[in-house]
Residue, then its C-alpha position, 0 to 999 in steps of 0.5 A: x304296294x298296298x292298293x287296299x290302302x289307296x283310295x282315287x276318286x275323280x270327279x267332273x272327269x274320267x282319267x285315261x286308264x294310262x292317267x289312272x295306272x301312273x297316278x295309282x303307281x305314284x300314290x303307292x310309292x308315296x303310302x309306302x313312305x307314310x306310317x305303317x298301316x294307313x290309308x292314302x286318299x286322293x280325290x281330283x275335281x275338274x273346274x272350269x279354271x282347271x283341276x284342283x286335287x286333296x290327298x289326305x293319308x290317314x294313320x292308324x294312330x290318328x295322324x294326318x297329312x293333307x295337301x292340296x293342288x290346283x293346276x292345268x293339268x293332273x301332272x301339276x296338281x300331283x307334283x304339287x300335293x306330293x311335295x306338300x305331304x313329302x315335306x310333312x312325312x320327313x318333318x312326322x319322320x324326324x320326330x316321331x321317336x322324339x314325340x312317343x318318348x315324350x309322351x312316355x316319359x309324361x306317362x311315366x312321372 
């Protein structure tokens, strides 16, 4: 797991330090599955109606996934963004070999 490359940021709020070590170990696994060398940053504000959260991973070539959250509770807020960037890392997965021979190939003529 890369923790250098994982960025948590809680505002209106301070997490148990249970609530921090699960997130940190979900968000690791997740980073895992983006593009080599990005950076994976989360940040969840406490409201009034409840929690909204931004994941956002950065790629070394420019690329970026974002989603956002709002729920209840942490758990939800999670889930939510989490399945967002899943879908669109395999969607960047499917892809990306077909993108960079495209664009070599534009190159080439």
């Amino acid at each position: 797991m890369i923790t250098n490359n994982l960025k948590l940021q809680f505002k209106g709020f301070s997490p148990s330090e249970f609530t921090e070590r699960y997130l940190h170990g979900k968000f690791g696994l997740l980073l895992e599955e983006a593009p080599y060398g990005s950076v994976l940053k989360v940040t969840y504000r406490k409201e009034n109606e409840g929690y909204k959260g931004l994941l956002v991973i950065c790629a070394k070539r420019g690329k970026k996934f974002v989603s956002f959250g709002f729920g209840d509770n942490l758990k939800v807020v999670t889930q939510e963004m989490m399945e967002k960037i899943k879908q669109q890392l395999s969607s960047w997965k499917a892809r990306r070999f077909n993108d960079e021979v495209s664009y070599g190939e534009t190159n080439l003529a």
